[in-house]
Biopython code that builds the backbone (N, CA, C, O; Angstrom):
import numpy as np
from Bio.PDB.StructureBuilder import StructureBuilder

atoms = [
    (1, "UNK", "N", (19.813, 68.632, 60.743)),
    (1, "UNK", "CA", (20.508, 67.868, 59.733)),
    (1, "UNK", "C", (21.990, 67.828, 60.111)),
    (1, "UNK", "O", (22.526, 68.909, 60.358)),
    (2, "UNK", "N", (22.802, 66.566, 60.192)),
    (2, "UNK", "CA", (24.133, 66.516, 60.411)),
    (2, "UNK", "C", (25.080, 67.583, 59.236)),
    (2, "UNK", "O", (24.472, 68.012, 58.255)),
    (3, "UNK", "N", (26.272, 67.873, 59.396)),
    (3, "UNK", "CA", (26.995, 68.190, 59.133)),
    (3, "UNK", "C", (27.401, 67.375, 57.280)),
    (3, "UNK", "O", (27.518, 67.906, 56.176)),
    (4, "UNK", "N", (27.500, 65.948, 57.735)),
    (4, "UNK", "CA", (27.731, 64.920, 56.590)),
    (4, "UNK", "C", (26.699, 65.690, 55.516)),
    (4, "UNK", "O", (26.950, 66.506, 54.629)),
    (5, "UNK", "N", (25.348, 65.055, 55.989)),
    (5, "UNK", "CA", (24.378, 64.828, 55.091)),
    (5, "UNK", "C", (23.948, 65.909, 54.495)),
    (5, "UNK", "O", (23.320, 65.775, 53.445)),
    (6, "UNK", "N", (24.276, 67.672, 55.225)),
    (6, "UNK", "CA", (24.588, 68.829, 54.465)),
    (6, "UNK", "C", (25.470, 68.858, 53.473)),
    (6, "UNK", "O", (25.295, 69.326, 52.348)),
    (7, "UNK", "N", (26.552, 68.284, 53.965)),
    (7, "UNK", "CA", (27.649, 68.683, 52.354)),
    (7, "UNK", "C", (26.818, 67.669, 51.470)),
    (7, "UNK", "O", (26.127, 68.195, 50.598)),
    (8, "UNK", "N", (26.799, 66.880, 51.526)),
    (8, "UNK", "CA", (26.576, 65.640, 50.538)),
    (8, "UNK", "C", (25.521, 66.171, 49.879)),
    (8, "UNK", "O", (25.468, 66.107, 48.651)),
    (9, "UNK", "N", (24.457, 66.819, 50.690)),
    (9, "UNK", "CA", (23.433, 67.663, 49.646)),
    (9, "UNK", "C", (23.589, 68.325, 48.733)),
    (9, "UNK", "O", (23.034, 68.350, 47.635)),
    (10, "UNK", "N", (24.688, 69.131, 49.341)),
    (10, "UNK", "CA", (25.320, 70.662, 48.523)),
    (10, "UNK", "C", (26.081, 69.962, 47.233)),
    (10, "UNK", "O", (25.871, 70.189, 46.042)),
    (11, "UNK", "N", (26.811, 69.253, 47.689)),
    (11, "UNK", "CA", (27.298, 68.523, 46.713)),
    (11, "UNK", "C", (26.375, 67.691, 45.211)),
    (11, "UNK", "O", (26.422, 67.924, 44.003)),
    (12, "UNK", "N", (25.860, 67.020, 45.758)),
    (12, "UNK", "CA", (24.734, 66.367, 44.881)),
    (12, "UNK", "C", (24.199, 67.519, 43.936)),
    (12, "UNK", "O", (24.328, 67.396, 42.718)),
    (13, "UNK", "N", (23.447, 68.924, 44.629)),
    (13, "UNK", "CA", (23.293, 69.658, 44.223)),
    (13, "UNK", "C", (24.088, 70.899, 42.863)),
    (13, "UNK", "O", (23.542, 71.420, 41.891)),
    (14, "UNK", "N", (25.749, 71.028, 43.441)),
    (14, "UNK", "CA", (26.262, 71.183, 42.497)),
    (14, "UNK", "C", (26.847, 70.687, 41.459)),
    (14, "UNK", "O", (26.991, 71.311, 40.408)),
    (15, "UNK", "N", (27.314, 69.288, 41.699)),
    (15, "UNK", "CA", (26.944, 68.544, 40.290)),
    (15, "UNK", "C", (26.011, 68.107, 39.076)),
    (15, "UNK", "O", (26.133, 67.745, 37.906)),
    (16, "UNK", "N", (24.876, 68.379, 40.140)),
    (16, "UNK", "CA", (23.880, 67.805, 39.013)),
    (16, "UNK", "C", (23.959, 68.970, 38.399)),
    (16, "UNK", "O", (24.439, 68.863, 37.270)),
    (17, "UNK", "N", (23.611, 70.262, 38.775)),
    (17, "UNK", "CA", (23.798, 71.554, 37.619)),
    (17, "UNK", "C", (24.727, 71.830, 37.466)),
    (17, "UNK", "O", (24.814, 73.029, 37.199)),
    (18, "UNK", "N", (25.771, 71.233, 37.490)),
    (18, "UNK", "CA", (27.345, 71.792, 36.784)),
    (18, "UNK", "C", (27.152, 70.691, 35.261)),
    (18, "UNK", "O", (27.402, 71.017, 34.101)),
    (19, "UNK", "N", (26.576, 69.194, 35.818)),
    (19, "UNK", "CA", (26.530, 68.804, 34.547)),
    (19, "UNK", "C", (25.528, 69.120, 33.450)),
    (19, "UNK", "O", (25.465, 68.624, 32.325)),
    (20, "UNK", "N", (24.487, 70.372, 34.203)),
    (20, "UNK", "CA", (23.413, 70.325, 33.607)),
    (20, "UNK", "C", (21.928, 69.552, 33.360)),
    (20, "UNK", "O", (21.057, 69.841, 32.540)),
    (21, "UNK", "N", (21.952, 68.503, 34.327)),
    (21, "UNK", "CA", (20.502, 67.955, 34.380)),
    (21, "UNK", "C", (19.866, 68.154, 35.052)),
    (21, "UNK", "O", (20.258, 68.994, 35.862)),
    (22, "UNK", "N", (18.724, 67.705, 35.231)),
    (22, "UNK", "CA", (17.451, 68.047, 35.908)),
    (22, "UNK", "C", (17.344, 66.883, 36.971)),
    (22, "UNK", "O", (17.862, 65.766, 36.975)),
    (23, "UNK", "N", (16.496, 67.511, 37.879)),
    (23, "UNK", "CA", (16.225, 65.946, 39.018)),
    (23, "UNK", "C", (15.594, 64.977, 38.341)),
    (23, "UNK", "O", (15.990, 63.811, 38.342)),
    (24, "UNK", "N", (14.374, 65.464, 37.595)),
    (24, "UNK", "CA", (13.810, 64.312, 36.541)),
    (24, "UNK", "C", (14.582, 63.877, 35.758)),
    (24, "UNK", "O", (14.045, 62.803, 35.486)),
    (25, "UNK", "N", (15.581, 63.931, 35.110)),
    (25, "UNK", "CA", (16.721, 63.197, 34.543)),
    (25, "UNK", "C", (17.573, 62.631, 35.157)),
    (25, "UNK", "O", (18.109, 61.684, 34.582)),
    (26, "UNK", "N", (18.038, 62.987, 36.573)),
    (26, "UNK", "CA", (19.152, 62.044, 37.161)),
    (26, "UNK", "C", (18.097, 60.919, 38.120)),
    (26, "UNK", "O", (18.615, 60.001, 38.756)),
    (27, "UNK", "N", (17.184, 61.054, 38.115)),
    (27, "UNK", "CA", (16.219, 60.360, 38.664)),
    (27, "UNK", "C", (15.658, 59.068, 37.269)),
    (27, "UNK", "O", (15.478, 57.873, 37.504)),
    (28, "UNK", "N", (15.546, 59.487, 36.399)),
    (28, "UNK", "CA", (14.824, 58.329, 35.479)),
    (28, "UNK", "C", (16.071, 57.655, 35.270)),
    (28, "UNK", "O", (15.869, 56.441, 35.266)),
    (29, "UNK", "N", (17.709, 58.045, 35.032)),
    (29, "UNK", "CA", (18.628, 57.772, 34.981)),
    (29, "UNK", "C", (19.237, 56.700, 35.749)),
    (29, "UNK", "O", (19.959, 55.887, 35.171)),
    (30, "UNK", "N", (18.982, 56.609, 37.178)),
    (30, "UNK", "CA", (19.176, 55.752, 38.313)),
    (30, "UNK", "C", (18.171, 54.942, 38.677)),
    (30, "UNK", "O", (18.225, 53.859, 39.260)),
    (31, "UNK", "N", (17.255, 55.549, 38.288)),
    (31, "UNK", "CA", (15.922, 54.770, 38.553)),
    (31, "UNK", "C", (14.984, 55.098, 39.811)),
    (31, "UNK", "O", (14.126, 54.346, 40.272)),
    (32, "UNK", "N", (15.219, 55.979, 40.128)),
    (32, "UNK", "CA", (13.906, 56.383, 41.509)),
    (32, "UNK", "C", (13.438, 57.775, 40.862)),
    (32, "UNK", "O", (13.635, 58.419, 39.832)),
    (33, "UNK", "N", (12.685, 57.876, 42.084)),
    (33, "UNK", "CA", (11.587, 59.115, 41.791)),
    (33, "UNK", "C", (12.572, 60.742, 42.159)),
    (33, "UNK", "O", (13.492, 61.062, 42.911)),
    (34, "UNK", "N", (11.397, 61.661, 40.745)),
    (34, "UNK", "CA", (12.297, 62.482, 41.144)),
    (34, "UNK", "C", (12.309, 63.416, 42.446)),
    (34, "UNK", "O", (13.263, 64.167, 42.645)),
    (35, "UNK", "N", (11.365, 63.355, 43.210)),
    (35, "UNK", "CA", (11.175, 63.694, 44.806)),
    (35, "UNK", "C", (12.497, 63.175, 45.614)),
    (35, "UNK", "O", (12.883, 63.623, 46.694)),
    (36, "UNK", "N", (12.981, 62.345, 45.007)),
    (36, "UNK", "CA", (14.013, 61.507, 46.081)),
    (36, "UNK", "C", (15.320, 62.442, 45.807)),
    (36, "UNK", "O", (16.182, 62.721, 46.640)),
    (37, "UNK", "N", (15.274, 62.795, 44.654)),
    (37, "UNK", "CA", (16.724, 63.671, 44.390)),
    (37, "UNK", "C", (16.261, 64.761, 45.065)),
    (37, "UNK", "O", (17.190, 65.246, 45.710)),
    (38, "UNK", "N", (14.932, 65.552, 45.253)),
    (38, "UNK", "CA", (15.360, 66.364, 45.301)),
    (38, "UNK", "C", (15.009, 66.414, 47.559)),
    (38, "UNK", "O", (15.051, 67.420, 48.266)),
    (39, "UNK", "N", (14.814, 65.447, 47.856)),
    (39, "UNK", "CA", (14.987, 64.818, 49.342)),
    (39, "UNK", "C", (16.214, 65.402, 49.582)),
    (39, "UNK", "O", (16.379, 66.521, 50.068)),
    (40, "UNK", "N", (17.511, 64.232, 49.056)),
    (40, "UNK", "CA", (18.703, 64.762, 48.845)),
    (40, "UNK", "C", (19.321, 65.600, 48.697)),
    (40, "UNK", "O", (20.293, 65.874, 49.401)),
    (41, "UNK", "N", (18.884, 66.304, 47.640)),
    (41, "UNK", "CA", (19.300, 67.705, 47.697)),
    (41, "UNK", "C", (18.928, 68.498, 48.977)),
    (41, "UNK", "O", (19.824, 69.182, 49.472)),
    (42, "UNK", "N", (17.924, 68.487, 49.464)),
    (42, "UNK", "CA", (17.946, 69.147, 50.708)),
    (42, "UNK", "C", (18.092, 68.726, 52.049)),
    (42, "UNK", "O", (17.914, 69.264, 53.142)),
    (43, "UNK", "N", (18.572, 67.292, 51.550)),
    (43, "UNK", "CA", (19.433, 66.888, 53.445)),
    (43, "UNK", "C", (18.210, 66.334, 54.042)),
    (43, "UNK", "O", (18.349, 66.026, 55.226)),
    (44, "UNK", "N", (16.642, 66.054, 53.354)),
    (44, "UNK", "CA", (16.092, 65.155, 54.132)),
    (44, "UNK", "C", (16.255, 63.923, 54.510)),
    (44, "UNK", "O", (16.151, 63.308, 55.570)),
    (45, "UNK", "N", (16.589, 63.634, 53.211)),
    (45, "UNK", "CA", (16.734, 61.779, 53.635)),
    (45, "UNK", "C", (18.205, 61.732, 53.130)),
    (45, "UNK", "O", (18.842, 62.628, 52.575)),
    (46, "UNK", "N", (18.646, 60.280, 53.504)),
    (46, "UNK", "CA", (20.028, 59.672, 53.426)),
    (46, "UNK", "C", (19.741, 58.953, 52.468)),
    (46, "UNK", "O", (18.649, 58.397, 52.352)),
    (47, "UNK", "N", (21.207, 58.817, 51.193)),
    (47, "UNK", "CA", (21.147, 58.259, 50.607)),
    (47, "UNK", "C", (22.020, 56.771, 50.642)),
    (47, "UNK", "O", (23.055, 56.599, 51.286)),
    (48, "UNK", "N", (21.503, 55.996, 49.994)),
    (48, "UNK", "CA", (21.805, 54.473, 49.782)),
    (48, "UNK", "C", (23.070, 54.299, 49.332)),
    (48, "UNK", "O", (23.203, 54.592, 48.144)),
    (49, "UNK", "N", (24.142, 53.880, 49.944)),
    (49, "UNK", "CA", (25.155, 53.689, 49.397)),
    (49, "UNK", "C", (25.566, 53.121, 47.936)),
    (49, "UNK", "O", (26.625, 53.170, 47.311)),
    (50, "UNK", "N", (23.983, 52.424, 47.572)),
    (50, "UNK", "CA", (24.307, 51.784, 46.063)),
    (50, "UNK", "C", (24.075, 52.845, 45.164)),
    (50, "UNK", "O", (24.739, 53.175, 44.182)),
    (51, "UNK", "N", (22.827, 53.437, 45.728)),
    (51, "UNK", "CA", (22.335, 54.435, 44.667)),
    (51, "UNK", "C", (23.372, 55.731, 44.288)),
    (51, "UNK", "O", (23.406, 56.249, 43.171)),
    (52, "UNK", "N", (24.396, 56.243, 45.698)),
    (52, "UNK", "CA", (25.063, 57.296, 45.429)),
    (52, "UNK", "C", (25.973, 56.881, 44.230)),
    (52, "UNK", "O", (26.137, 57.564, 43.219)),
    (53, "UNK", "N", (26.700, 55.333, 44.551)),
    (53, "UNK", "CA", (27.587, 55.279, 43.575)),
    (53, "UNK", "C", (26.840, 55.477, 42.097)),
    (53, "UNK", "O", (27.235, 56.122, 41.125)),
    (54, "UNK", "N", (25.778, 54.797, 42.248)),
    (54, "UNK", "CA", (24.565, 54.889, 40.653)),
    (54, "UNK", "C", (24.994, 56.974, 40.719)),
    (54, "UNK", "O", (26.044, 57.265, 40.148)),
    (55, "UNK", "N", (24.433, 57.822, 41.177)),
    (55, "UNK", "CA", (24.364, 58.629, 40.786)),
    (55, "UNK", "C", (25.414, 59.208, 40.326)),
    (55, "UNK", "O", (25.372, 59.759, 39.227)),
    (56, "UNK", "N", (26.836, 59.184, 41.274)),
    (56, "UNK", "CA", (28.228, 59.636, 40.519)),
    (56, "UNK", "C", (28.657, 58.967, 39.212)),
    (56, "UNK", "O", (29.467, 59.602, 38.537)),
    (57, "UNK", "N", (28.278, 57.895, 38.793)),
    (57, "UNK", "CA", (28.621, 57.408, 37.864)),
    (57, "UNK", "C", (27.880, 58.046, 36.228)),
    (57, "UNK", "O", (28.340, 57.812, 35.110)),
    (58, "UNK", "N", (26.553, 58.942, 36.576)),
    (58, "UNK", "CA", (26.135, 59.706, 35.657)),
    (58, "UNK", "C", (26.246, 60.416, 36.006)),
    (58, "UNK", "O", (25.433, 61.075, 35.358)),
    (59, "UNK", "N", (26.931, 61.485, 37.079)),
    (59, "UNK", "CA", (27.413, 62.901, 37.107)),
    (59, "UNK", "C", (29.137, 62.642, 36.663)),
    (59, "UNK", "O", (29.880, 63.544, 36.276)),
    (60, "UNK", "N", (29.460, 61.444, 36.801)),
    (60, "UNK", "CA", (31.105, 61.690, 35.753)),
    (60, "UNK", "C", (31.860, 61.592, 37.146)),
    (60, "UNK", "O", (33.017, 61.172, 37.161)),
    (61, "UNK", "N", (31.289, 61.935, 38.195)),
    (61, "UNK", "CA", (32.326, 62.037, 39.505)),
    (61, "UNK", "C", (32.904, 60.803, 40.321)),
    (61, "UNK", "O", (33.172, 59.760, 39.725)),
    (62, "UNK", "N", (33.086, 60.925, 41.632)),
    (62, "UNK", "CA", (34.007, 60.070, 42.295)),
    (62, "UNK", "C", (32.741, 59.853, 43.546)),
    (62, "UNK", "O", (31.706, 60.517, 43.613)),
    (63, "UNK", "N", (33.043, 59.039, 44.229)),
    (63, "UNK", "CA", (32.136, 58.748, 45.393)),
    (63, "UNK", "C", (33.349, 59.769, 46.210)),
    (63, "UNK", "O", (32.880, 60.034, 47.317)),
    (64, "UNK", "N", (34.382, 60.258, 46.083)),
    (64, "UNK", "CA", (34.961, 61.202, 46.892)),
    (64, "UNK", "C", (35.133, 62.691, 47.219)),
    (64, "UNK", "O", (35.624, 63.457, 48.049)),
    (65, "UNK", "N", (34.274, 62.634, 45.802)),
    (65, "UNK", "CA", (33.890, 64.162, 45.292)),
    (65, "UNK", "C", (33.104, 64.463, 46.118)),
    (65, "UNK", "O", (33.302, 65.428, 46.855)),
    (66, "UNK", "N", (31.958, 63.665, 46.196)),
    (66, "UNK", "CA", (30.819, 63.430, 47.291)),
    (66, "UNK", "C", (30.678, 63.863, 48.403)),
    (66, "UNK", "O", (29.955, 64.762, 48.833)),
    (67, "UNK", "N", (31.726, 62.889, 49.110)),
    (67, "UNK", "CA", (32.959, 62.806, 50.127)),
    (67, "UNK", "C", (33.144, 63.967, 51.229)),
    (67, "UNK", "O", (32.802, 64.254, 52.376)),
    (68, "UNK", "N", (33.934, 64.471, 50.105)),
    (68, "UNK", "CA", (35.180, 65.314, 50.349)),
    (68, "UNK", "C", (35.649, 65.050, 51.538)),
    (68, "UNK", "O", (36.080, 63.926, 51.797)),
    (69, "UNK", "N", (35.638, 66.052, 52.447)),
    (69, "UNK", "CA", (36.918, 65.787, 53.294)),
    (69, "UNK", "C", (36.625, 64.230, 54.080)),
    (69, "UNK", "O", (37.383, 63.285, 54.295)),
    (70, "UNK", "N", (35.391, 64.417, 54.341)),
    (70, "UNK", "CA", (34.853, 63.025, 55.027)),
    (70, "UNK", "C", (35.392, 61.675, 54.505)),
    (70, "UNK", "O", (35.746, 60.714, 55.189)),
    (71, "UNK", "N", (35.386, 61.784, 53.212)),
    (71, "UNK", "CA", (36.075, 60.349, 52.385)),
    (71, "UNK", "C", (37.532, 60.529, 52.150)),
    (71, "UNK", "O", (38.066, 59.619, 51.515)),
    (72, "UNK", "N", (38.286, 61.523, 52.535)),
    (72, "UNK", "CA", (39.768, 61.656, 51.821)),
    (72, "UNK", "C", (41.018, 60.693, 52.393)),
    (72, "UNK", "O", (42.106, 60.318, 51.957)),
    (73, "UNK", "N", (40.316, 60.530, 53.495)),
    (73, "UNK", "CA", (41.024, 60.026, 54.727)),
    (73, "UNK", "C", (42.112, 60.612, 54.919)),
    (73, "UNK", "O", (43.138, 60.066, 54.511)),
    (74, "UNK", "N", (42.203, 62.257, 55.792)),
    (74, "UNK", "CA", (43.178, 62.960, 55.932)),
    (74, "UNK", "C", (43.842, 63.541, 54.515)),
    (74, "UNK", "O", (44.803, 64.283, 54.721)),
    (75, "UNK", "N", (43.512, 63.343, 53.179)),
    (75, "UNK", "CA", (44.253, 63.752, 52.358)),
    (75, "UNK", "C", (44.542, 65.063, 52.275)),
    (75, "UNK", "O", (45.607, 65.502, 51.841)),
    (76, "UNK", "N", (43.382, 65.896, 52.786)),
    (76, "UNK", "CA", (43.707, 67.389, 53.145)),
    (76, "UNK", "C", (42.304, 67.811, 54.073)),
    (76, "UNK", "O", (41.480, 67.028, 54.546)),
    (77, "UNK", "N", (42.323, 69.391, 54.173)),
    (77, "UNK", "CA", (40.888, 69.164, 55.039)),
    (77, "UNK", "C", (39.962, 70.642, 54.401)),
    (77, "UNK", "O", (39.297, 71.561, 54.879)),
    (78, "UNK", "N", (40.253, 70.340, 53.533)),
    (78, "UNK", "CA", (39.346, 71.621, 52.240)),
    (78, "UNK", "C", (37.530, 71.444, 52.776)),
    (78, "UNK", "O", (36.903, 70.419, 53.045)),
    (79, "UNK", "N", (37.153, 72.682, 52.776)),
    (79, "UNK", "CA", (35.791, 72.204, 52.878)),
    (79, "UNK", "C", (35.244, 72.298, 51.299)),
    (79, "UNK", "O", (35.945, 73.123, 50.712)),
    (80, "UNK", "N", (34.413, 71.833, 50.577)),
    (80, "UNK", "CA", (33.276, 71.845, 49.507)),
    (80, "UNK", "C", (33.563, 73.432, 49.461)),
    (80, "UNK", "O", (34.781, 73.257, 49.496)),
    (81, "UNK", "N", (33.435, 74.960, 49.407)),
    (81, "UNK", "CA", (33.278, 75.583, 49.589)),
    (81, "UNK", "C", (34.576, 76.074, 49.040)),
    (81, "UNK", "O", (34.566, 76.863, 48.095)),
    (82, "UNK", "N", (35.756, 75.635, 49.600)),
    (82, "UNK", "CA", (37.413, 76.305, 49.603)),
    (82, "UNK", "C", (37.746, 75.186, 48.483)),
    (82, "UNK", "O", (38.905, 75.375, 48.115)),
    (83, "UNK", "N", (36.917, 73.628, 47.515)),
    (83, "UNK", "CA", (37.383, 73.028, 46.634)),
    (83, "UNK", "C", (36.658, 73.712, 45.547)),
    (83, "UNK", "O", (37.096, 73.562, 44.407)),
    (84, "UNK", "N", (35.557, 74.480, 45.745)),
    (84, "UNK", "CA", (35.252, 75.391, 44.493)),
    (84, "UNK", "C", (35.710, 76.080, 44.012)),
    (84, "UNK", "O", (35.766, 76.026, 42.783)),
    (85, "UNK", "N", (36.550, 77.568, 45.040)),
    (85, "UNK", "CA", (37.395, 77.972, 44.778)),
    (85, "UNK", "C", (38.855, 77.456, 43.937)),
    (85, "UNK", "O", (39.269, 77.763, 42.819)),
    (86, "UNK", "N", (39.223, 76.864, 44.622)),
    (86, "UNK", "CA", (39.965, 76.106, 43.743)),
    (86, "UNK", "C", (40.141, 75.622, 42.269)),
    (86, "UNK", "O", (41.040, 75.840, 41.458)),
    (87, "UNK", "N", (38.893, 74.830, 42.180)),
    (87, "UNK", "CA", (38.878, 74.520, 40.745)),
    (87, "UNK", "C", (38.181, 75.963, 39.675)),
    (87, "UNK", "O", (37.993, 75.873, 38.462)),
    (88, "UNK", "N", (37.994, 76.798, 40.247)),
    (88, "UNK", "CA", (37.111, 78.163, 39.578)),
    (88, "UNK", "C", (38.632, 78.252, 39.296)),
    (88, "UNK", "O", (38.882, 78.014, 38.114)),
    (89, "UNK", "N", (39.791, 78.550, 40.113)),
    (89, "UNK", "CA", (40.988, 79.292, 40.322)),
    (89, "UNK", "C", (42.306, 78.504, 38.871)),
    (89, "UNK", "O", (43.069, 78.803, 37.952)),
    (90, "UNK", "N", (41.838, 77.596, 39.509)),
    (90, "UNK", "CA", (42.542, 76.438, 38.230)),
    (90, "UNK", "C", (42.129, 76.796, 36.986)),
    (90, "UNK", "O", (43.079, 77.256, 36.352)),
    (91, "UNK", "N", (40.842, 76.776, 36.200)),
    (91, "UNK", "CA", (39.760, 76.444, 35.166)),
    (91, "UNK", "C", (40.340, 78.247, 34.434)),
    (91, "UNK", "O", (40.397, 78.491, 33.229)),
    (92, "UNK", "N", (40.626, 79.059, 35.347)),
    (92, "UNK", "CA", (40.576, 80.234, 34.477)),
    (92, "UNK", "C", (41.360, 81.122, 34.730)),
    (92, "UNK", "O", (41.107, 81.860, 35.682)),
    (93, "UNK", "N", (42.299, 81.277, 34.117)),
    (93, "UNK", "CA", (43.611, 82.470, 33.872)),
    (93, "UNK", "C", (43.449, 83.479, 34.697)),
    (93, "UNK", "O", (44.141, 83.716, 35.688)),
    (94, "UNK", "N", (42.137, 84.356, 34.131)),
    (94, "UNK", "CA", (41.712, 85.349, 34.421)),
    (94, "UNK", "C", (41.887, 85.591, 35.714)),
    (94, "UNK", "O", (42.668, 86.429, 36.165)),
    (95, "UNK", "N", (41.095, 84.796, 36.418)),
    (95, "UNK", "CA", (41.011, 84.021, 38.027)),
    (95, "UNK", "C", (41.889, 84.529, 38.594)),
    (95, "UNK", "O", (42.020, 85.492, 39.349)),
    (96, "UNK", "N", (42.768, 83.469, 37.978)),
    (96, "UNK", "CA", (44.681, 83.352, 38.724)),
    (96, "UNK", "C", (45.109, 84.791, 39.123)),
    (96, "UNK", "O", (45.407, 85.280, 40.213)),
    (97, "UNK", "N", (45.026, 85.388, 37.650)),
    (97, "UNK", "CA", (45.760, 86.708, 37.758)),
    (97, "UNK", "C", (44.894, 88.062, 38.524)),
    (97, "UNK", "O", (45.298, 89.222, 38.598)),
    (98, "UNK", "N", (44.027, 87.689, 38.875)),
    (98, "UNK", "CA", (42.743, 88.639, 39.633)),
    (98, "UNK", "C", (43.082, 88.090, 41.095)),
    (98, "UNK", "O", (43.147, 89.057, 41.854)),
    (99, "UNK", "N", (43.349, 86.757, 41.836)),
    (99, "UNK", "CA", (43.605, 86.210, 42.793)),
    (99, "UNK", "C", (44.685, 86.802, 43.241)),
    (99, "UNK", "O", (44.892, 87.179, 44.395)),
    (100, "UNK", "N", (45.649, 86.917, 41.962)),
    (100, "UNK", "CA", (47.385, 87.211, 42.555)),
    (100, "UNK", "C", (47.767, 88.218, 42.707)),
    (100, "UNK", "O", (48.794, 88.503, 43.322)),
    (101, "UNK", "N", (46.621, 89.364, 41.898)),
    (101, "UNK", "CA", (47.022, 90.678, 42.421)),
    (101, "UNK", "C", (46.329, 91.211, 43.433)),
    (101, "UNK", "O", (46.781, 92.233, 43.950)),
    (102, "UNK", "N", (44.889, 90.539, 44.008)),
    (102, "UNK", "CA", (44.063, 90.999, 45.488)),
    (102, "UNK", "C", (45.415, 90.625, 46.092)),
    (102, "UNK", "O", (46.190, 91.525, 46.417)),
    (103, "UNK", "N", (45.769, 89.202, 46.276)),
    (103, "UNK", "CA", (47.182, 88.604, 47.427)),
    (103, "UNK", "C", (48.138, 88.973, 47.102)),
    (103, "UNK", "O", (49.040, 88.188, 47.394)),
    (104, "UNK", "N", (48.611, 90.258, 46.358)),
    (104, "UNK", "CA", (49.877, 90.822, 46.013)),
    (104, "UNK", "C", (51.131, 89.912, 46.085)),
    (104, "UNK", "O", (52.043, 89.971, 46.909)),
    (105, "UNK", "N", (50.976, 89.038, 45.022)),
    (105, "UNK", "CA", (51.862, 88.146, 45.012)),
    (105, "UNK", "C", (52.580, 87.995, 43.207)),
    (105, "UNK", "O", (51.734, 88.407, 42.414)),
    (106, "UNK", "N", (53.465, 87.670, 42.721)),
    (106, "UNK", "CA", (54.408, 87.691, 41.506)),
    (106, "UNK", "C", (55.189, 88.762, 41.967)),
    (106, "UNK", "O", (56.133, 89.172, 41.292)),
]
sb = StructureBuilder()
sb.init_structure("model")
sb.init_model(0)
sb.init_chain("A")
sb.init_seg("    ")
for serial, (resi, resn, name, xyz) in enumerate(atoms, 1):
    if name == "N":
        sb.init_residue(resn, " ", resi, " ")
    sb.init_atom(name, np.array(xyz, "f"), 0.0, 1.0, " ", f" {name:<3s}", serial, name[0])
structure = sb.get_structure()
């Protein structure tokens, strides 16, 4: 499996359970079967450029979210992995101040 079509899995994957649905729901939602999400989810098959946008548009996201570094065009070069961190790091105080004292920093 390429490199691409791994993140894009992982990805697919953590949105749909960050928003909480099921493959049978983002599947009756877009309109294909739910085997096909879960194809996707594991990097068998490639998805349709129409359908991805169909699917970000009921996960709330961006076709860049998707993306990431692949779609940013140079905007930075974060992998999926180091943008989780991130938004975990953002989303919660706690985080911050647990982050800043492992990196002995303030």
């Amino acid at each position: 499996m390429g490199e691409v079509r791994k993140e894009i899995a992982e990805k697919l994957l953590y949105y749909r359970k960050k928003k909480g649905i099921t493959q049978r729901q983002l599947a009756e939602s877009i309109g294909v079967k739910h085997n096909s999400i879960s194809a996707w989810e594991k990097g068998t098959n490639a998805i349709d450029i129409e359908v991805l946008y169909r699917i970000c548009c009921v996960l709330g996201i961006s076709i860049s979210d998707i993306y990431g570094r692949y779609g940013s065009y140079g905007a930075d070069d974060l992998s999926f992995t180091e943008r989780q961190i991130i938004e975990a790091y953002r989303g919660q105080p706690e985080m911050q101040t647990a982050v800043q004292r492992v990196l002995d920093i303030r």
